[in-house]
C-alpha positions as CSV (number, residue, x, y, z in Angstrom):
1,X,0.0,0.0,0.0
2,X,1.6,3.2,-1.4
3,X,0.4,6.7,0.2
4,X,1.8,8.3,-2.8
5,X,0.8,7.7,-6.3
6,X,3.4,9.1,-9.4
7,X,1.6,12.4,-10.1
8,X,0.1,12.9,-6.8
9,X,1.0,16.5,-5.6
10,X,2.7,16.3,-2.5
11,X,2.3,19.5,0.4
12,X,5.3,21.7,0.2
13,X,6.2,21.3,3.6
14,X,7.5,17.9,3.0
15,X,10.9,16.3,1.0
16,X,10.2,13.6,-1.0
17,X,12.5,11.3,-2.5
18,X,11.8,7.7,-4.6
19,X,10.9,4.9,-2.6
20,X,11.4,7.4,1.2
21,X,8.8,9.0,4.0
22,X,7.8,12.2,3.5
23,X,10.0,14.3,6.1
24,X,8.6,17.9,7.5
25,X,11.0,20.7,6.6
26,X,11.6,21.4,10.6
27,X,12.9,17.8,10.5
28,X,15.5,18.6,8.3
29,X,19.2,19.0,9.5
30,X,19.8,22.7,10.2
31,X,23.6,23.1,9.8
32,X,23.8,22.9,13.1
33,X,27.0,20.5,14.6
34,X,24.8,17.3,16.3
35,X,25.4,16.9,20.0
36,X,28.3,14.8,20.9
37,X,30.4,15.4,17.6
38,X,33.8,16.2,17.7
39,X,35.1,19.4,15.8
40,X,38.3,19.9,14.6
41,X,39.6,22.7,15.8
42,X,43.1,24.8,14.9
43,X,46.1,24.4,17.4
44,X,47.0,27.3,19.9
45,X,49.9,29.5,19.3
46,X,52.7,27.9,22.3
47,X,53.7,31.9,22.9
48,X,49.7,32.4,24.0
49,X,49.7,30.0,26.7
50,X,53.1,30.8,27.9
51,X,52.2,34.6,27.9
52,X,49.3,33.7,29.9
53,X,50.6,31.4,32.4
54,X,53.8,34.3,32.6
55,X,50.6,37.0,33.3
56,X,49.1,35.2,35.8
57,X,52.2,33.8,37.9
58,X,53.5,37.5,37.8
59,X,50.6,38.2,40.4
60,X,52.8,35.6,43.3
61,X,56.6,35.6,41.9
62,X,58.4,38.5,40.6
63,X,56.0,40.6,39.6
64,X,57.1,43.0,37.3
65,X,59.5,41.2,35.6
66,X,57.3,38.3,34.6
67,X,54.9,40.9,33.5
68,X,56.9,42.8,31.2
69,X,58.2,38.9,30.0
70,X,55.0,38.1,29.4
71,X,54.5,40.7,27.1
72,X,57.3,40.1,25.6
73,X,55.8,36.5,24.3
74,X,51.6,38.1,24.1
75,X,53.8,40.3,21.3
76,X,55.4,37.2,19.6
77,X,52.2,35.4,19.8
78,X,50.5,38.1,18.0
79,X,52.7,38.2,15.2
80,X,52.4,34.2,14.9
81,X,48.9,34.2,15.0
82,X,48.8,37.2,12.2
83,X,51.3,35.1,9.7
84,X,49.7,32.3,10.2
85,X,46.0,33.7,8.4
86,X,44.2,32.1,10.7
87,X,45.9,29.0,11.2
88,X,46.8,29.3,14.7
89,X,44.6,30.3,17.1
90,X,45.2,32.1,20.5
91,X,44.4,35.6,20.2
92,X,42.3,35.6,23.1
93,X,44.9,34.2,25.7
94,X,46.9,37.5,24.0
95,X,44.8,40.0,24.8
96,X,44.3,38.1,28.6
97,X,47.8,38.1,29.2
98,X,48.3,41.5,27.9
99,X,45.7,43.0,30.6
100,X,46.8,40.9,33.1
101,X,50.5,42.2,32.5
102,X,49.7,45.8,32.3
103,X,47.2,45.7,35.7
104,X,49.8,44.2,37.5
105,X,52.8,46.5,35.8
106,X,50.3,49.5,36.5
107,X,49.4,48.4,40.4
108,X,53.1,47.7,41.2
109,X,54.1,51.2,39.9
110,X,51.4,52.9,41.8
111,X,52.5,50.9,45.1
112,X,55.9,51.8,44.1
113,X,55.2,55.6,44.0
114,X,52.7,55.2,47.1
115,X,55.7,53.4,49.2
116,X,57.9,56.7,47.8
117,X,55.4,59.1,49.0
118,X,54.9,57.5,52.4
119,X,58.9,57.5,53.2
120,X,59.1,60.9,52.0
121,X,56.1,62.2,54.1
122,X,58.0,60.0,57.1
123,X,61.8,61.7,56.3
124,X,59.7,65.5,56.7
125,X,57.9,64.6,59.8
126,X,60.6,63.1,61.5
127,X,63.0,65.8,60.6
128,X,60.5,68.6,61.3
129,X,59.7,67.1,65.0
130,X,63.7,67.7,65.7
């Protein structure tokens, strides 16, 4: 028993094929990636991730100096992640490690400058109360 007859008009809304179900159009595949399926994806630039991990350990050990080397590699990253037209990925552990490194550049200055300030203010007084 055949629901469809050759020359039969079929509703729009459906696919049809020889010898198949009619399938809606909202069962159709969407272009979306199903569930569960593994993507390929491209490899992150080396100079990223040490950038970042330089960035963040900067906060505990050393901290300006690992900054500013971690800027150092955000910049080489950057220019292997431009020559590589998209090859490479890891322009947004970069830009991470960039604003990590210049927070922690710009709040050790500022302590820096702060710690001047207080010793100056400390020399006066202590020399004015003689």
């Amino acid at each position: 028993m055949s629901s469809h007859e050759p020359g039969q008009n079929l509703p729009e809304e459906s696919i049809w094929s020889e010898g198949s179900v009619p399938v809606p159009e909202s069962a159709q595949p969407t272009g979306q990636v199903p569930s569960g399926a593994v993507i390929a994806s491209q490899p992150t630039s080396s100079n990223s991730i040490v950038a970042l991990v330089l960035s963040i350990v900067s906060w505990v050990v050393c901290p300006v100096i690992f900054a500013i080397v971690a800027l150092v590699f955000a910049s080489k990253a950057d220019k292997e992640i431009a020559a590589s037209g998209g090859r490479i990925g890891g322009g947004s552990l970069v830009l991470a490690s960039k604003i990590l490194s210049w927070i922690n550049i710009g709040v050790f200055a500022a302590l820096f400058v702060l710690g001047i300030l207080v010793l100056l203010f400390l020399t006066i007084a202590g020399v004015s109360s003689n």
